[in-house]
N, C-alpha and C positions, 0 to 999 in steps of 0.2 A: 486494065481493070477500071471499071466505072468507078466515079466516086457520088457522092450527093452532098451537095451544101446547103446551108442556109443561113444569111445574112440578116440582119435585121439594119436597115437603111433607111434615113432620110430623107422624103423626099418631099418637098413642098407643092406640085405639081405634075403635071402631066412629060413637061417638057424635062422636069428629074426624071421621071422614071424613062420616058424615050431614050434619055443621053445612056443610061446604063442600058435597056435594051439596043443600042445600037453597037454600043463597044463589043458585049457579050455576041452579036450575033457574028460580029468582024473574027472572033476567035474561034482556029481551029482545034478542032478537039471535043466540042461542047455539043452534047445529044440533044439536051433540052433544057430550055431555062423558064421559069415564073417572074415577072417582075410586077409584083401587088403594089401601087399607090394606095388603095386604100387601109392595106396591112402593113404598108410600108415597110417590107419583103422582099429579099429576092432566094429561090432556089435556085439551085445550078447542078444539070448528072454532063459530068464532066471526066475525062481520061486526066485531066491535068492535076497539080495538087491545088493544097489549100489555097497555099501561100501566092500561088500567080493566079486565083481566081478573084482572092481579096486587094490585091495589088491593083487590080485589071479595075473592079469597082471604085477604088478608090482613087483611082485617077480622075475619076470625074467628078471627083471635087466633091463626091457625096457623104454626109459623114456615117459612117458603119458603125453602130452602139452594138454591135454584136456579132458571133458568128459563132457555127458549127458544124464539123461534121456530121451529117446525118447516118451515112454508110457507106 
């Protein structure tokens, strides 16, 4: 079953949002992702749950002021 998230994420630059675009695309599982530097954002329609998507983000050191399931 798909799911949809949405993170609200820090990210100072280009080279922030790249490091999170790149871990995300490293994982399987994941249909589609958005990673907004300027909304400083990320989506994610993913088979996996919450908890190892916010994991997965937050490895890179980014800080996440937010999140939610979408659906």
């Amino acid at each position: 079953m798909s799911h949809k998230y949405h993170f609200d994420v820090t990210m100072a630059c280009s080279g922030c949002s790249g490091a999170i675009e790149r871990v995300l695309k490293k994982q399987d599982g994941i249909a589609n992702y958005n990673v907004s530097l300027e909304n400083q954002t990320v989506d994610v329609e993913t088979d996996k749950d919450y908890d190892s998507i916010y994991n997965v983000i937050q490895k890179t050191g980014k800080k996440i002021n937010g999140g939610k399931v979408v659906s």
